[in-house]
N, C-alpha and C positions, 0 to 999 in steps of 0.2 A: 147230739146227732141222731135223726132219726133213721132206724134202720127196717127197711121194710124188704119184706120176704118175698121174694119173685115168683111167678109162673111162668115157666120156658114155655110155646108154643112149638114144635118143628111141623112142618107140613111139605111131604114131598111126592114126586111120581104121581100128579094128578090128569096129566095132560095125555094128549095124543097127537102125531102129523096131521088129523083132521079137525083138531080143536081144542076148545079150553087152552087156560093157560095157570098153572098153580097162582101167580101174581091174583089174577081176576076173581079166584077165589080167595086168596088172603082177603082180596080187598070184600069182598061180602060181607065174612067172619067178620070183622074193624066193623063194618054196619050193624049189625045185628049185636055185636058186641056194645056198641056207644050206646045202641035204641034201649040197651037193660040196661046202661049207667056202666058201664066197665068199660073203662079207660087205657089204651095204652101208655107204657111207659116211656117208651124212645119210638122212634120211627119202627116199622116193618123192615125187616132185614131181607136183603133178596141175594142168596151164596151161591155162586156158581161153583162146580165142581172141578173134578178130574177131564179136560175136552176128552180125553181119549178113552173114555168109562167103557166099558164093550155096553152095557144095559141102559145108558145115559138116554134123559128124560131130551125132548128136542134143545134146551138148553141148557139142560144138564144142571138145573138150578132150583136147590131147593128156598121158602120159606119160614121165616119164625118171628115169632111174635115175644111180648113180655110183658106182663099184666100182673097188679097187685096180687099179692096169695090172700086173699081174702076173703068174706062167706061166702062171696059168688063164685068162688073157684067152679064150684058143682054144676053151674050153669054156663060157666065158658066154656068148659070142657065139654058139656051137650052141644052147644051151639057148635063148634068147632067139629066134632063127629057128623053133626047133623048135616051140614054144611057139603062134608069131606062125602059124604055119602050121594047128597044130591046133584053136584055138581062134574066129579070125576068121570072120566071117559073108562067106565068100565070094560064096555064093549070091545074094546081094542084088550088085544092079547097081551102087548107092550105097556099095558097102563095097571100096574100094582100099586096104589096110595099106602103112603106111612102115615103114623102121625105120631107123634112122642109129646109127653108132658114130663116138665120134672120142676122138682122145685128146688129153691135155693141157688146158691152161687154155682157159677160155673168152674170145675177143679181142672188143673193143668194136665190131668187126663186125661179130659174130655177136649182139651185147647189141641192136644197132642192128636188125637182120633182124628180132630176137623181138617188138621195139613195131609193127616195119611188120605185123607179123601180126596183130598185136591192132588196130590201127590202120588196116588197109587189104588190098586182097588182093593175095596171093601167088601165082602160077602154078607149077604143076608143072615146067614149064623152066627157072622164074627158081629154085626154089628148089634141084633138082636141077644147076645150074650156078653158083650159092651154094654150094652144100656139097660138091662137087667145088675149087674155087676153094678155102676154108680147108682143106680135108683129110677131109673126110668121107667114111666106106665107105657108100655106099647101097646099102640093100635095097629093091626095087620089086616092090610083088606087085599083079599087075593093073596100074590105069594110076600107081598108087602114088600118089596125089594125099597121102595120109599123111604123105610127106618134108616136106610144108610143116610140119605141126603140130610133126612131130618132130624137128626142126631147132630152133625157137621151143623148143620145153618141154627142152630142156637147155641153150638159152642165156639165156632170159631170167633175170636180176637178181630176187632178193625182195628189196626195203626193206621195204616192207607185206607182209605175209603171214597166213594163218590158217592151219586145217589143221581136216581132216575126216579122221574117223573114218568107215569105210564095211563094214559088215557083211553077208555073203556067204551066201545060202541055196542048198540042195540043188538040183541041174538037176532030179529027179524035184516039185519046185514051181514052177516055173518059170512064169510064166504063172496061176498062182493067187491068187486071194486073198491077202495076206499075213498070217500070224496075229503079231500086235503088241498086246498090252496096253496100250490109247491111256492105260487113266486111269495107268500106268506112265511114260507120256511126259509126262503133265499134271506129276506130280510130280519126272520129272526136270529139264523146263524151271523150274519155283519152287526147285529147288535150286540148278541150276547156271549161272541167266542169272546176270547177263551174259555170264559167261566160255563159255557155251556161247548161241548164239543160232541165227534162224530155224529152230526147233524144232515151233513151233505158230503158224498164223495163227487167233488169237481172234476174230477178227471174223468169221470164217466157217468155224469152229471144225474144223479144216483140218489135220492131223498132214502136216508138211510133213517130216520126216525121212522119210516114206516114199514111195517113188518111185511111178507109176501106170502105169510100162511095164512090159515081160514082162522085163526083163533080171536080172542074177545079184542085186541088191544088195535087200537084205532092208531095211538103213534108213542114213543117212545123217543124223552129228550134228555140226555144228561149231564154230569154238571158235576162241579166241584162244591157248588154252594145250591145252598135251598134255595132262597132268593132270588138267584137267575133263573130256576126254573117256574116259577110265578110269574116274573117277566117274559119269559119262551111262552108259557103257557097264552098270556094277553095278546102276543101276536100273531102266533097259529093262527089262521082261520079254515074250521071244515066245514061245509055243509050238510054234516046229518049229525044226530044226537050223542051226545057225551053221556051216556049214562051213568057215570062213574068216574074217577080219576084218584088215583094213590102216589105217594111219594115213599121210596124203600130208598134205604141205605143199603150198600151192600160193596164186595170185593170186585165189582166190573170194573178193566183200566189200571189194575195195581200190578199186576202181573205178581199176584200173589202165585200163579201154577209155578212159577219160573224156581228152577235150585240151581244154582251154582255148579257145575262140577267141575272139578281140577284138572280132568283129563277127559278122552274122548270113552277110555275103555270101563268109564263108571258107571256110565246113562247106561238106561235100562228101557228098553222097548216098553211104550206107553208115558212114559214118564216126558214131562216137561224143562228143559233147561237151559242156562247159558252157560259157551264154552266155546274154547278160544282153539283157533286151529289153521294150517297154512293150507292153502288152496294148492291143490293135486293136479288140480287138470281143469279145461276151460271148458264153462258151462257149455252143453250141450240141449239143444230143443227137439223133444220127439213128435211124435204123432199124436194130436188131439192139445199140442200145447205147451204141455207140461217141461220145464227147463229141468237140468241134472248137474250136479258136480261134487267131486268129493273135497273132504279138509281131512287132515292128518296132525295128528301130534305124534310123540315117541311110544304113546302105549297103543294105535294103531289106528283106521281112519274110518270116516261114516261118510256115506252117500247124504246129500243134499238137496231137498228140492223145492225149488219155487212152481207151483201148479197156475194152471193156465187161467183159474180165478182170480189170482193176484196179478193181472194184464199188464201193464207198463213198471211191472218190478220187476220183470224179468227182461225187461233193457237194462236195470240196471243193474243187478246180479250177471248178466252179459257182460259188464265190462270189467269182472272180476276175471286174474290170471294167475297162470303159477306161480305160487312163490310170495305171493299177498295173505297177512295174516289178519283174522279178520276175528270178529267177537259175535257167534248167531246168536238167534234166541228163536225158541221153538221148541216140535215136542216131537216122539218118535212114533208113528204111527205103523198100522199092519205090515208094512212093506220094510221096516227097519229101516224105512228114510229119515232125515231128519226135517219136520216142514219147517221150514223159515218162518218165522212172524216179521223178525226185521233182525238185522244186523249192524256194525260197527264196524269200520276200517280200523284196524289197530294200524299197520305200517303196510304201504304198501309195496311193490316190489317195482318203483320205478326209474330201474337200470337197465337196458339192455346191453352185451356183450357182442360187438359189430368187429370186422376186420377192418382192421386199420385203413386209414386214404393214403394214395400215396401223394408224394410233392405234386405229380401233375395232375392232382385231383382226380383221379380213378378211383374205385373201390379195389384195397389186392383181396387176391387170393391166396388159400395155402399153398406153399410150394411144396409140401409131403406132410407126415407128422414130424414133428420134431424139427421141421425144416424151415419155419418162420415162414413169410410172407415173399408173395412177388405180383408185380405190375404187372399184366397183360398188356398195355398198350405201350408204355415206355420200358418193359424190364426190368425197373427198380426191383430190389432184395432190401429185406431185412432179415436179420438172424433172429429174433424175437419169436415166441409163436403164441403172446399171450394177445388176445381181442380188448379192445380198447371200450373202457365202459361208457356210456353217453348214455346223461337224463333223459327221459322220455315223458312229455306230459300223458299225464291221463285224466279221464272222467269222471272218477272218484277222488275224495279226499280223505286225509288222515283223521281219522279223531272224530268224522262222520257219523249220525246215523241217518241208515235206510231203513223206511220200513213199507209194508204192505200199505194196500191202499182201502179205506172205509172201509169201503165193499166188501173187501175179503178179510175183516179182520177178526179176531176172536173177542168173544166179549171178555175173557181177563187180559187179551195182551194190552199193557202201557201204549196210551201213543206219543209219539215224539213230545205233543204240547203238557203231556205231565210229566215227561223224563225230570225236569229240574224241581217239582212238587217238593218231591219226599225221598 
């Protein structure tokens, strides 16, 4: 067996709200890298983070790379700085680029640092004293805040993974329109679901492969498999230049954020989780949109909320009621809400407790407490004072999921069409 000695790449925090995007420069670096003969090992990895980071990059997603350790190492690693310098959105306050190199295997320490990342946050000291500790060369440019990401996107583990295809337009567009042949993408999505998904939101007929910021990336399609995206790629049609196009593995759709908790009172503001809990009280819709309601276990309850981005999910969190247990998935954001990604009907609560009819078909009423029932119209009595339980259809079902719609979805949460994946 031949055993060859790796070069981790990390590359993070390059971007800005008014541009670049770290992906558009991985994909450089792979250029300039191939043009000297150095080779990638596995695809580009693309890791999204913590959604709730407070310092989070616009999508909070670093990359890494893995190349032979070889003589050339001396000259990836320029190319790679080189690159990281030219290209990053300095200017902007919010843009500190990392870059980390390491070599060798990756150890269960470092496997362990990449969930804390996704899972909670990381400081620029703790990570920068982390990756000194295993062996890391860091690169800090600015306050480097970057090294966390990049640190995370060359050690984290894929079991679940997808992979996106991401396609790269001219800087003289930048900030324009983007010209994209939508009924193109209509008939790519009916060719290549499943294996290519969150392509189109139909319900608000919504071309979600195309991004709505100024950054390099022309459209974004992804996929369970490489191969459907080859095929997406042949059908797109845009009218202006591709000057580029990459394919990265990475944790979007796994809902790697997601932890389990056993109870309500173990989440922890910021944190992402699923957790089982009985519905309190009927959602409620305020001003500007945004729907509310609380779920309860026995160690105490959390407010929940569907916001007015996720549009026709909050008809169907609407028709949740007291006394419905349900399974959310979601994360805790500044307000110690919990946002919903999507949920599960565990059992719902469909009995209502009605006063009895009487023989002449009336509805009775109480006759005091303790006093059972009586007829207003005929006078019938009963001594009984329990209400009589009757099914009630409802609008939900058991064993269901609901989830958000495209539009509004995070790039790690699962959607329903990989629930049975993995």
């Amino acid at each position: 067996m031949i055993i060859i000695n790796i070069l981790h790449i990390g590359i993070d925090d390059t971007d800005s709200p008014d541009g670049m995007c770290t992906t558009y420069l991985a994909s450089q670096i792979i250029n300039r890298l191939e043009d000297n003969g150095i080779e990638l090992l596995d695809y580009p990895k693309l890791i999204r983070l913590n959604p709730f980071a407070r310092f989070k990059t616009r999508g909070n997603g670093g990359v890494s790379l893995k190349i032979s350790n070889d003589n050339k190492v001396s000259l990836a690693k320029q190319i790679v700085l080189d690159e990281v310098k030219k290209l990053s959105m300095f200017d902007c306050d919010n843009t500190n680029p990392g870059v980390i190199f390491y070599e060798g295997e990756i150890t269960s320490e470092m496997e362990d640092y990449a969930f804390r990342a996704i899972y909670e946050f990381i400081t620029i000291k703790e990570a920068e004293e982390f990756g000194k500790s295993v062996g890391c060369e860091i690169h800090k440019f600015k306050k480097g805040r970057g090294i966390i990401g990049s640190i995370a996107a060359i050690s984290l583990p894929l079991d679940d993974f997808t992979y996106e295809l991401l396609a790269y337009r001219s800087s003289e567009n930048y900030g324009t329109k983007r010209r994209i042949d939508y009924d193109s993408v209509y008939m790519m999505d009916k060719e290549t679901f499943p294996d290519t998904f969150e392509n189109i939101d139909y319900s608000e007929d919504y071309i979600a492969i195309e991004p709505k910021t100024p950054c390099p990336v022309l459209y974004g399609i992804r996929s369970n498999a490489v191969e459907a995206l080859y095929r997406a790629k042949d059908i797109v049609e845009v009218s202006e230049p591709i000057v580029d196009w990459c394919i990265f593995k990475t944790n979007q759709h796994t809902d790697m954020h997601i932890q389990k908790a056993n109870s309500i009172a173990e989440m922890r503001q910021f944190g992402c989780y699923e957790v089982v809990g009985k519905v309190k009280n009927r959602p409620k819709i305020i001003d500007g949109g945004h729907m509310f309601f609380y779920i309860c276990d026995e160690s105490g309850e959390i407010e929940c909320g569907a916001y007015e981005p996720t549009k026709d999910f909050r008809k169907i969190v609407s028709h949740l009621k007291p006394g419905d247990i349900v399974r959310v998935f979601g994360g805790i954001g500044e307000q110690n809400t919990f946002n919903i990604e999507k949920f599960q009907v565990v059992k719902l609560n469909d009995v209502e407790y009605r006063n009895p009819i009487c023989e002449c078909g009336k509805t009775m009423t109480s006759a005091g407490k303790n006093k059972g029932f009586k007829c207003k119209k005929c006078g019938n009595k009963i001594k009984s004072s329990e209400k009589v339980p009757i099914k009630i259809k409802r609008n939900l079902k058991n064993g269901w999921f609901y989830e958000t719609p495209v539009s509004a979805r995070r790039h790690l949460s699962k959607p329903l069409c990989r629930m049975d994946l993995f």
